[in-house]
C-alpha positions as CSV (number, residue, x, y, z in Angstrom):
1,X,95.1,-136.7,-193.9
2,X,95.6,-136.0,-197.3
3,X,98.4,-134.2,-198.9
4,X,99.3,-133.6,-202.2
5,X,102.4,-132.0,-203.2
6,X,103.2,-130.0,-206.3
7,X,101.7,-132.7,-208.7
8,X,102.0,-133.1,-212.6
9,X,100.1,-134.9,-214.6
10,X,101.0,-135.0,-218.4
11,X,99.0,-137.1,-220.9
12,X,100.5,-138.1,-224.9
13,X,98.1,-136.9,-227.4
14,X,99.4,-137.9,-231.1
15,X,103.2,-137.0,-230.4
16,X,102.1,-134.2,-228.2
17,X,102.0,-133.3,-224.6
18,X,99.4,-131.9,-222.7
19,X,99.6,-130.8,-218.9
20,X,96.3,-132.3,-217.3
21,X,97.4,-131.1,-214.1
22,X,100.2,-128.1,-213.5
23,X,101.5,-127.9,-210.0
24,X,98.8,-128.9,-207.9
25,X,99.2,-128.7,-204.1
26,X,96.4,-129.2,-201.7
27,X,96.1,-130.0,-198.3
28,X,92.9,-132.1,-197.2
29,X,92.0,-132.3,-193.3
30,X,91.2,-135.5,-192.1
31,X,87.3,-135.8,-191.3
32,X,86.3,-133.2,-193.6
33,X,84.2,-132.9,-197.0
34,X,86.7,-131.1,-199.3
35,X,85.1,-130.1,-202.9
36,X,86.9,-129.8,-206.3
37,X,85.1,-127.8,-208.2
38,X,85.9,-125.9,-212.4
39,X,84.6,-126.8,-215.9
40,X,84.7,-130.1,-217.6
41,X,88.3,-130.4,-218.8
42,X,89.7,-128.4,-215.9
43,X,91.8,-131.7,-214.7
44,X,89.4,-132.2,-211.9
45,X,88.6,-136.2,-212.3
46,X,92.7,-137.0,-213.2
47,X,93.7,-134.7,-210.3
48,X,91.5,-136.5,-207.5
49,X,92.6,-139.8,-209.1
50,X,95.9,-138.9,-208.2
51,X,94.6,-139.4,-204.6
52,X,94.6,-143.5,-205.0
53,X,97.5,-143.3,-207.8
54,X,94.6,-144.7,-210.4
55,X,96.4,-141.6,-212.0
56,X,99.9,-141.7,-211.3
57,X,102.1,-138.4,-211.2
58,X,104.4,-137.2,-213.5
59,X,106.3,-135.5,-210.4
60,X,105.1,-134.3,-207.2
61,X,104.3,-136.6,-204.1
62,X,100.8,-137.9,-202.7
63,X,100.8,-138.2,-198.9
64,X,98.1,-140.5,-197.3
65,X,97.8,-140.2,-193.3
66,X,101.1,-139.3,-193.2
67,X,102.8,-141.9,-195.3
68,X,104.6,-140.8,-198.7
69,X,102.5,-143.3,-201.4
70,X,103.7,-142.1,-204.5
71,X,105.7,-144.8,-205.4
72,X,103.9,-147.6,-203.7
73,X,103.0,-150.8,-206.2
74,X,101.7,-154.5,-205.7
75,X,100.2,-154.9,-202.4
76,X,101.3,-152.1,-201.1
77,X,99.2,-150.0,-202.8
78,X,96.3,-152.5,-202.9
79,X,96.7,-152.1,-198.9
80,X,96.1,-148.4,-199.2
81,X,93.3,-148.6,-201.5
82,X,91.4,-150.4,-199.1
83,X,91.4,-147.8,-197.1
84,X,90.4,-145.4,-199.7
85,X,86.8,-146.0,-201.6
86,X,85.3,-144.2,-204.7
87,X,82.1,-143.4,-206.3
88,X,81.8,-142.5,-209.9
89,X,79.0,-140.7,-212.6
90,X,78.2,-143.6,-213.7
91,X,77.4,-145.9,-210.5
92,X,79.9,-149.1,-211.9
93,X,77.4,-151.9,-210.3
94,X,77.4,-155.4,-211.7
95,X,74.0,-155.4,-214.0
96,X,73.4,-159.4,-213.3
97,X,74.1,-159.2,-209.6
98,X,71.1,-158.0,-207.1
99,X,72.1,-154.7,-204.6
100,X,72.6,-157.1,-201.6
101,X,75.1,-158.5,-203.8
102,X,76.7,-156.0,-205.9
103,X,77.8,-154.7,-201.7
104,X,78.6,-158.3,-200.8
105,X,81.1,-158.0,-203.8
106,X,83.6,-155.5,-202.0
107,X,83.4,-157.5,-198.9
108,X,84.3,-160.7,-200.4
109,X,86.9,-159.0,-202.6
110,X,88.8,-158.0,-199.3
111,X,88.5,-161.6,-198.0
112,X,85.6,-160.1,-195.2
113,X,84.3,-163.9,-192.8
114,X,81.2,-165.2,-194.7
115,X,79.7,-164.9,-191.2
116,X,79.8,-161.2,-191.5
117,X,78.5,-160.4,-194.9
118,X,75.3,-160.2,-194.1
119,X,75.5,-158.5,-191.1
120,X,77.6,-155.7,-192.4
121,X,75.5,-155.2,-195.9
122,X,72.5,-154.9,-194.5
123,X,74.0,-152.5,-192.3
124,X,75.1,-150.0,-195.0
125,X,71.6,-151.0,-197.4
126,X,70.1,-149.0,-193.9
127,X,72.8,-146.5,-193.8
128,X,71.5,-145.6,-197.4
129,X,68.0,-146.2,-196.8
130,X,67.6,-148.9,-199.4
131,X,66.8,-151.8,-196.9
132,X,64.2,-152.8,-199.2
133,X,66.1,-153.2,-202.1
134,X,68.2,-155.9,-201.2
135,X,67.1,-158.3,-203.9
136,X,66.5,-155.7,-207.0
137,X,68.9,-155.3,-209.7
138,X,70.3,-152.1,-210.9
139,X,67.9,-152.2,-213.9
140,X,65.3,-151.9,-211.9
141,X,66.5,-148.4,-209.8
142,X,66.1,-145.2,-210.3
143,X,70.0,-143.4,-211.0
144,X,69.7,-142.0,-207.5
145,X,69.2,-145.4,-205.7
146,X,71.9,-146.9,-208.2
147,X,74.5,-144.1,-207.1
148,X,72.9,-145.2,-203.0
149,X,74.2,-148.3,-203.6
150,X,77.6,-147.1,-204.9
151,X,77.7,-145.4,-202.0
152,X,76.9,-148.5,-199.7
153,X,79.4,-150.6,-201.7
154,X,82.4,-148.1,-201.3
155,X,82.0,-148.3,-197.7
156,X,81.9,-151.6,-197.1
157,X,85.2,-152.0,-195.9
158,X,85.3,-149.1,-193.6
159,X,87.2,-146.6,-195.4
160,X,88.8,-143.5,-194.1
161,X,88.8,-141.7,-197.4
162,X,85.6,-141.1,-199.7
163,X,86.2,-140.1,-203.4
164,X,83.5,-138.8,-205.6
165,X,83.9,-138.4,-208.9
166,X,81.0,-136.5,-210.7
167,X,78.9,-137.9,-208.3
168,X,75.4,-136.4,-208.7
169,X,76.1,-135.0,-212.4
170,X,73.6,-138.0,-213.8
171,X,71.0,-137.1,-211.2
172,X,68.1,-135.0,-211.2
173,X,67.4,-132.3,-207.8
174,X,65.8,-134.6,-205.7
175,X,68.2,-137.6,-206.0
176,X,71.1,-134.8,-205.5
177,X,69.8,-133.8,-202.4
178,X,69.1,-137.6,-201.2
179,X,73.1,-138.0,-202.1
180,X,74.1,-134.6,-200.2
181,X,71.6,-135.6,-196.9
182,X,73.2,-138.8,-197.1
183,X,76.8,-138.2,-197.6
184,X,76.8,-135.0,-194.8
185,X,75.3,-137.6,-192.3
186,X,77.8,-140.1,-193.1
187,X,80.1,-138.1,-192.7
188,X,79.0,-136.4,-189.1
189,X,78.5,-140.1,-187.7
190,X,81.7,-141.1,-188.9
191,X,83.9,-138.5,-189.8
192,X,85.3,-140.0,-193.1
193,X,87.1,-137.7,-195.1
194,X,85.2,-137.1,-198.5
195,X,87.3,-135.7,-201.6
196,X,83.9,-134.9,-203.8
197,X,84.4,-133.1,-207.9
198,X,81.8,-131.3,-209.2
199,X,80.8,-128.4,-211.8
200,X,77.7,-128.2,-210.1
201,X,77.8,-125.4,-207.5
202,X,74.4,-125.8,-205.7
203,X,76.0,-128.9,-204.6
204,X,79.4,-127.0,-203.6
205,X,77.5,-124.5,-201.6
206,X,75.2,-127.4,-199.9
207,X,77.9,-129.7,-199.2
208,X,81.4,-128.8,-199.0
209,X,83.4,-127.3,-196.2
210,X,86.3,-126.1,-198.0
211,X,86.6,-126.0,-201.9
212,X,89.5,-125.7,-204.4
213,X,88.8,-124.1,-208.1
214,X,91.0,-126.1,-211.1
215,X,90.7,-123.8,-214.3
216,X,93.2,-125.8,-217.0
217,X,94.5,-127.8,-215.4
218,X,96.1,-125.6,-212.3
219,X,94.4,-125.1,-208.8
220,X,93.4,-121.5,-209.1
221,X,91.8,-120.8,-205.6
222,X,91.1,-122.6,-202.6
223,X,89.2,-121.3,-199.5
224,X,86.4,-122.2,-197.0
225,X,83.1,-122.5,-198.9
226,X,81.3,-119.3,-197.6
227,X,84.5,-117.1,-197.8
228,X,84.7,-118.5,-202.1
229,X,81.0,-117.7,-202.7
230,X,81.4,-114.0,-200.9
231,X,84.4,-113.3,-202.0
232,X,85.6,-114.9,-205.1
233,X,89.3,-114.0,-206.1
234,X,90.0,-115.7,-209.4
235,X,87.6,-114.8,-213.1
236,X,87.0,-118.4,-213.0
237,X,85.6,-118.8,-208.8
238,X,83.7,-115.5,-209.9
239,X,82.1,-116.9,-213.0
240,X,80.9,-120.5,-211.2
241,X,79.6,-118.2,-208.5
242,X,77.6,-115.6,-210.5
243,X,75.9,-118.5,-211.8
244,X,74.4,-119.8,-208.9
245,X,74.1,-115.8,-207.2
246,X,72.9,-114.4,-210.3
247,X,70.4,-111.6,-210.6
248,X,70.0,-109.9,-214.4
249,X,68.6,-106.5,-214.6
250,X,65.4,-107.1,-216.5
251,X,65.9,-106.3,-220.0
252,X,62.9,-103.7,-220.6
253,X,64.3,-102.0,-217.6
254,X,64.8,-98.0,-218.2
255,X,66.1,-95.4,-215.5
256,X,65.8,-91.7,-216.1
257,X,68.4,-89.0,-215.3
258,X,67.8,-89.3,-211.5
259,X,67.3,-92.9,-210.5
260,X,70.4,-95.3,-209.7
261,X,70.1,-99.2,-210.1
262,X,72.1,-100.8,-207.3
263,X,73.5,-104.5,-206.7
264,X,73.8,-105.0,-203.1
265,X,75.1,-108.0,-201.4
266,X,74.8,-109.0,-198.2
267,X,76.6,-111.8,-195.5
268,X,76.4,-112.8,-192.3
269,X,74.2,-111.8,-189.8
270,X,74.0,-108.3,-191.5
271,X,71.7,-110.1,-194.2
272,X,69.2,-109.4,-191.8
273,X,69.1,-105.9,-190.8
274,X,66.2,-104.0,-192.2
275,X,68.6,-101.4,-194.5
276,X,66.1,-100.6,-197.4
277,X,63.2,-99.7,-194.8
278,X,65.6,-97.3,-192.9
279,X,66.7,-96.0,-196.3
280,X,63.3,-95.2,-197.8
281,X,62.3,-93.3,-193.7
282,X,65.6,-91.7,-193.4
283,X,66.6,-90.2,-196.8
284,X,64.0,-88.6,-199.4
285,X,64.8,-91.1,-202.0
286,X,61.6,-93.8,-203.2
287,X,63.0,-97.2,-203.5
288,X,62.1,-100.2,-205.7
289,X,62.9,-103.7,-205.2
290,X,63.4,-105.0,-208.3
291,X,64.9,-108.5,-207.4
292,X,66.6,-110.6,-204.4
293,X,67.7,-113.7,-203.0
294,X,69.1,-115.4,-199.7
295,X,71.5,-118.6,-200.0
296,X,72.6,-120.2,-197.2
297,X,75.6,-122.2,-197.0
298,X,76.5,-124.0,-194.1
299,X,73.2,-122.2,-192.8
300,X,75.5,-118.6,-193.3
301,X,73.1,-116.2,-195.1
302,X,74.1,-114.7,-198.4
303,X,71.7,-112.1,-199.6
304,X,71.7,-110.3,-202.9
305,X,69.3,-107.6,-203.9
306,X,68.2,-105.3,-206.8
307,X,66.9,-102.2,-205.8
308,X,66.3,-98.9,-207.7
309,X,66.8,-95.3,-206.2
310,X,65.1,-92.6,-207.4
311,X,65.7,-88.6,-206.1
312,X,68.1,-85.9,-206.7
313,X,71.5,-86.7,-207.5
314,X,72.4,-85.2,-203.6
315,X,69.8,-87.7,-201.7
316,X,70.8,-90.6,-203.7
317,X,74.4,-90.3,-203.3
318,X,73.6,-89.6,-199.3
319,X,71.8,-93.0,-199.7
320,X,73.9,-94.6,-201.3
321,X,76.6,-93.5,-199.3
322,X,74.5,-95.0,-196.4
323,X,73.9,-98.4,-197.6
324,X,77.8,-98.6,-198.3
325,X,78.0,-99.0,-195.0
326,X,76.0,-101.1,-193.8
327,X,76.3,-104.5,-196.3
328,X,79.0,-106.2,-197.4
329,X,79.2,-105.0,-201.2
330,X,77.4,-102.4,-203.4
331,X,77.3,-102.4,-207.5
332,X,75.9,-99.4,-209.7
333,X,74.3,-101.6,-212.7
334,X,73.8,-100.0,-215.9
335,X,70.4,-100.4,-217.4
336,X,69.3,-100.2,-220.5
337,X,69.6,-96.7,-221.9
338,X,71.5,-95.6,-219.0
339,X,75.1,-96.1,-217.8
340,X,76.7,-97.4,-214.6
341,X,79.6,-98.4,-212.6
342,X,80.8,-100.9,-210.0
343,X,81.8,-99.4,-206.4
């Protein structure tokens, strides 16, 4: 549906050049909910504007259900766009118009029968479950209901692409989940293809099916969205990660000459097995559980525990040895006043 091909984008800054986006190349399935994800600056926002040529390349070539729209201008890029709708940070609505009319708007914009106006927004006010909003400005909504009615107004002409732009950064948890339950079901009832950027990685790991990493301006990783939080390649995918997936060793924490502190990560259906109570019955080691958490994504479990083993250096290293085995990766921490190494 969407594919672009070895983009550049190059901004002047006082005489100067500076590459916003370096050789970008991305393939986006039709249907799906594709994430961009780095740090503000990264060249997320001008690289998914490249998408409906709001940012035009310096070189490379932006494909659109199979047509070649880099060069497109006038109407024929005004035809395109219609089929293309975006959301932004800050919502964009018209302060003096009401919600039933700020969606109206982008109706009457793309010359929709009067007859049908109604019809069709108070089809998308229930699709965002504002019907009872209609006739309330923006002033008076809450910044998750304002970005609800972006969403409302971006569909109104039936688009087949979705682009967010920062689209939950304003919002607080609760309207960010409201914006992921909605988008997801949007997008399972009508498989729109959604292009969403984000530095927030709860919302990657609750709402994306594939994700792409931009670290200065260059596309550093790309993967499905479970495979990037197990297994993150790049020092930039690890350190958005590790931020979500984070345990600390606590920092009174001391281990003597013959107890081990261990990271142990878990996936799949193996996040389930029972390892430490086969550990503690099997080996003569005593084991602590210091810390742990499940994520799911995509309702995939990702477990990660703390644990310390204490016992001689032979049990532990049989123990060790042991749980090796049986989870997807295992980490000697250092604490403090003791030393450690990865495995």
């Amino acid at each position: 549906m969407i594919v672009l091909d070895n983009i550049n984008v190059v901004f002047k800054q006082k005489g100067r050049k500076l590459n916003a986006v370096e050789n970008a190349s991305l393939s986006i399935a039709k249907g799906e909910i594709f994430g961009i994800v780095g740090p503000s600056g990264a060249g997320k926002s001008t690289l998914v504007r490249v998408i409906n040529l709001l940012q035009p390349p310096a070189s490379g070539n932006v494909i659109v259900g199979g047509q070649n729209i880099t060069r497109f201008k006038g109407a024929e890029l005004r035809k395109v766009r219609l089929r293309i709708g975006m959301i932004f940070q800050h919502f964009n609505l018209i302060s003096g118009a009401t919600v039933y009319h700020n969606i109206a708007f982008a109706l009457k914009a793309n010359n929709c029968p009067k007859e049908k106006i109604h019809t069709r927004v108070t089809e998308l006010l229930a699709q965002v479950n504002l019907s009872d909003k209609a006739q309330v400005y923006p002033a008076n909504l809450s910044g998750g209901q304002k970005q609800r009615v972006a969403i409302a107004r971006a569909l109104a002409n039936d688009p087949e692409i979705l682009l967010c732009d920062e689209a939950t950064s304003a919002l607080d948890l609760e309207n960010t989940e409201e914006i992921i339950r909605i988008l997801r079901r949007i997008n399972r009832e009508n498989p729109i293809t959604i292009v969403f950027i984000t530095h927030e990685m709860d919302v990657a790991k609750k709402l994306f099916d594939r994700i792409a990493v931009m670290a200065e301006g260059k596309i550093v990783e790309t993967g499905d969205t479970y495979q990037v939080f197990t297994e993150p390649q790049h020092p930039m995918t690890r350190s958005l990660v590790e931020r979500v997936l984070n345990i600390e060793v606590p920092e009174n924490l001391v281990t003597g000459p013959d107890e081990v502190l261990l990271k142990i990560t878990y996936t799949g259906e193996r996040a389930y097995d029972p390892v430490i109570s086969r550990v503690s019955k099997d080996f003569d080691v005593l084991v602590d559980i210091l810390h742990g958490k499940i994520e799911y994504i995509h309702g995939k479990p990702l477990g990660i525990l703390l644990i310390k083993l204490s016992g001689t250096p032979e049990e532990t290293a049989k123990a060790k040895a042991y749980i090796a085995g049986q989870v997807f990766k295992i980490e000697e921490l250092a604490a403090h006043g003791h030393g450690g190494a990865s495995r």
